[in-house]
C-alpha positions in Angstrom: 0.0 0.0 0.0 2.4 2.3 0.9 4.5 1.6 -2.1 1.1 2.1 -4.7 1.1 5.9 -2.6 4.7 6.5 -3.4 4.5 5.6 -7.0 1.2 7.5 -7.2 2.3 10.6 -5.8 5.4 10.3 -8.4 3.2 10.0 -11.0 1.1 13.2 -10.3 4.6 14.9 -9.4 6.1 14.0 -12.8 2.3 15.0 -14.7 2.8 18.5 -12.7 5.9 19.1 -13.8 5.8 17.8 -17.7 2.8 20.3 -17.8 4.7 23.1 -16.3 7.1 22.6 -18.4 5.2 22.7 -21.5 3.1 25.8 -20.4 6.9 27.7 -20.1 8.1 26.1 -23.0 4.9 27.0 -25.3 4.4 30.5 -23.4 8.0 31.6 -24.3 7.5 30.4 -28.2 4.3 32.8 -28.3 5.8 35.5 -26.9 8.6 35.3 -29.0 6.5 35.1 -32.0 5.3 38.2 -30.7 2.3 37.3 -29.2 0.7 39.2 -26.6 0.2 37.6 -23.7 -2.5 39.7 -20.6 -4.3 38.9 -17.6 -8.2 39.2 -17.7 -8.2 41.1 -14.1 -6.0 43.9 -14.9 -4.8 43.8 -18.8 -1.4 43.7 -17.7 0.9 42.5 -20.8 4.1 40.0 -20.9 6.2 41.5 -23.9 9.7 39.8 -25.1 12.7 41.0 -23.7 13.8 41.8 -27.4 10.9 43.8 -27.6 13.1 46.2 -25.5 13.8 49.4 -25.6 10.3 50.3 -26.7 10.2 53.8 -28.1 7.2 56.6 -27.2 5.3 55.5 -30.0 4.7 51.8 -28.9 3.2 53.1 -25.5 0.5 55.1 -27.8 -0.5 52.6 -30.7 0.4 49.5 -28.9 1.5 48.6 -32.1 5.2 47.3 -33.7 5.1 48.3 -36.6 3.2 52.0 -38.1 3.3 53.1 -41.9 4.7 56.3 -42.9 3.8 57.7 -46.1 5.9 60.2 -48.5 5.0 62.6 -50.9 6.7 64.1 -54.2 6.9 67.1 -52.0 8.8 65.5 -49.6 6.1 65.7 -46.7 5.4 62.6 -44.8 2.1 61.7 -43.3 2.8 59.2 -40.2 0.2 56.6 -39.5 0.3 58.1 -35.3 0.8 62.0 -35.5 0.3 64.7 -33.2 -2.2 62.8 -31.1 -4.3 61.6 -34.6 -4.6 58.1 -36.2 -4.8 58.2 -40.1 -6.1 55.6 -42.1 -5.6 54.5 -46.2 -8.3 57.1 -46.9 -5.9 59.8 -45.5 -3.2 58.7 -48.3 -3.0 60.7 -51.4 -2.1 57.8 -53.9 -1.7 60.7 -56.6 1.2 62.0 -54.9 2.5 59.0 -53.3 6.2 58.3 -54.1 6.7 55.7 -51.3 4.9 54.0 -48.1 6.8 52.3 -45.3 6.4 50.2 -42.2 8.3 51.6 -39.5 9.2 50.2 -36.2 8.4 51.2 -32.9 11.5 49.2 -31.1 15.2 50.0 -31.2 16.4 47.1 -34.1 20.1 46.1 -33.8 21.0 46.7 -37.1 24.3 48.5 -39.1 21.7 50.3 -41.7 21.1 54.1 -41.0 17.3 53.5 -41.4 17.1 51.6 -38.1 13.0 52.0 -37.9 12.7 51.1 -41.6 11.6 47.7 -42.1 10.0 47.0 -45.5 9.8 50.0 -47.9 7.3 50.0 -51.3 9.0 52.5 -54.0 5.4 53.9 -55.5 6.5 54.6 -58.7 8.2 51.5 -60.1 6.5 48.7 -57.5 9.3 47.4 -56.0 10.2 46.7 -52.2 13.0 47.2 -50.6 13.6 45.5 -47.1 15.8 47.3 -45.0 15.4 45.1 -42.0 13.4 41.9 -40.2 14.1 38.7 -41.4 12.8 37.4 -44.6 13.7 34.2 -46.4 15.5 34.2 -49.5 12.6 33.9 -51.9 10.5 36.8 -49.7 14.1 38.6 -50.7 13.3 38.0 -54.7 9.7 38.3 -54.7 9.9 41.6 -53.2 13.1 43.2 -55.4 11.8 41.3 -58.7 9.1 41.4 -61.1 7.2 44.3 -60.3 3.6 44.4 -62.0 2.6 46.7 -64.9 -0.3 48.5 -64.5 -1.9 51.4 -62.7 -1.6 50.3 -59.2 -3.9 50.5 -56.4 -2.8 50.8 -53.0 -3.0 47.7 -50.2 -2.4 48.4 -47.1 -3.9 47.3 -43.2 -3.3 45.9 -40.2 -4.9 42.5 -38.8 -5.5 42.0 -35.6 -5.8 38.3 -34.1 -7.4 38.2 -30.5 -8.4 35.1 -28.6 -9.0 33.9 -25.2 -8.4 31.4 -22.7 -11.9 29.1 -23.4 -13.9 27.8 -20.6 -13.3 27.8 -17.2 -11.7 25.5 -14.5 -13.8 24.3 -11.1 -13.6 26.4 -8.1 -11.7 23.8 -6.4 -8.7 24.2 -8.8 -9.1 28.0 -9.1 -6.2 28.7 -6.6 -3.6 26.7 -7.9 -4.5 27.5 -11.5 -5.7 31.4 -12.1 -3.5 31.3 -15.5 -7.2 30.1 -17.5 -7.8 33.7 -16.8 -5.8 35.2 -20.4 -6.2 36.9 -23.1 -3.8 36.3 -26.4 -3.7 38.4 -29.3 -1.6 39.5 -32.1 -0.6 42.1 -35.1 -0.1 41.1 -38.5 1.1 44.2 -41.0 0.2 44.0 -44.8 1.7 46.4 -47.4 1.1 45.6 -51.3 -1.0 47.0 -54.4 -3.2 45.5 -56.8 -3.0 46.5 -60.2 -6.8 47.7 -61.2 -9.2 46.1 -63.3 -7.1 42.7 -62.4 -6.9 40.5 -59.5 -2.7 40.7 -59.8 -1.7 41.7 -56.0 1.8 41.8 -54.6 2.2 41.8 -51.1 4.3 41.4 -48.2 3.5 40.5 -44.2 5.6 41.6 -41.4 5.0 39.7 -38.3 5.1 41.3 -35.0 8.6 39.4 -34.2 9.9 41.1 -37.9 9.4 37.4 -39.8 8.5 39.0 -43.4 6.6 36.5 -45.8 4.9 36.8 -49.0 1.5 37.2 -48.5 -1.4 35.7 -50.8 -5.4 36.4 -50.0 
């Protein structure tokens, strides 16, 4: 009897810790995939560490990334300016020579642009990226191959938010308060479409700085 208790309680020790170590283990993958990690009671946020430093602008959007459009005048309309939000509406497309994503963290980078991450020349259709981390053929696709046409502009932001589902018994409440989370995340899209056509070419920057080629 007293060796079936022993081996039991091993068994529930060894359960207890495989779980809590594949809540850390999964927990630290989201976070550094950029997901956003809050408690239900308060809101408060777990960020990854190479989310720091955060500059000003983070603390107001809550965002990683914010576009920044320039003109053939030179003047730039910023996504978060002086207190307002624009939108694509705000964008003059007739006077657009080129639309960035910016980034609201310091990047440890040797290029001068250290907030610029992907850049879309307006006139001839080609990308540049200037930092994150895309694969080689996210490299090509966005330097190559730039379609002909009069081009409209795509550009948005998509927000993933979900929540820890159901509930746990009262009795387990104590020991367990982490059902009580909320996860969500930002995905960036910058592109055109060429009108009259369905032809689209577009990029995604994750919020961790992965940049993929992105197809709708």
């Amino acid at each position: 009897m007293k060796k079936q208790l022993h081996n039991q309680i091993d068994q529930l020790l060894q359960i207890r810790k495989d779980g809590m170590y594949a809540y850390s283990k999964a927990t630290t993958k989201l976070i550094e995939l950029g997901v956003k990690i809050g408690r239900k009671s308060d809101g408060a946020l777990t960020i990854p560490a190479s989310f720091q430093p955060h500059l000003e602008q983070y603390e107001n959007s809550n965002m990683e990334f914010e576009w920044e459009a320039e003109y053939t005048d030179g003047k730039k309309v910023k996504q978060f300016e002086a207190g307002v939000q624009h939108h694509l509406g705000d964008i003059d497309q007739s006077k657009l020579t080129s639309l960035a994503w910016i980034s609201n963290f310091t990047w440890a980078t040797d290029n001068n642009e250290k907030r610029v991450i992907v850049k879309l020349n307006w006139e001839n259709g080609i990308f540049e990226i200037m930092n994150g981390f895309p694969n080689q053929e996210t490299r090509e696709f966005a330097s190559m191959n730039p379609l002909a046409g009069e081009k409209k502009l795509i550009l948005f932001t998509n927000k993933q938010f979900s929540e820890t589902i159901g509930d746990v018994p009262d009795r387990y409440k104590e020991f367990f308060p982490l059902m009580e989370e909320f996860f969500y995340y930002n995905l960036f899209i910058i592109g055109y479409q060429i009108k009259g056509t369905d032809k689209k070419k577009m990029l995604m920057i994750q919020p961790n700085g992965n940049i993929t080629i992105f197809k709708n």
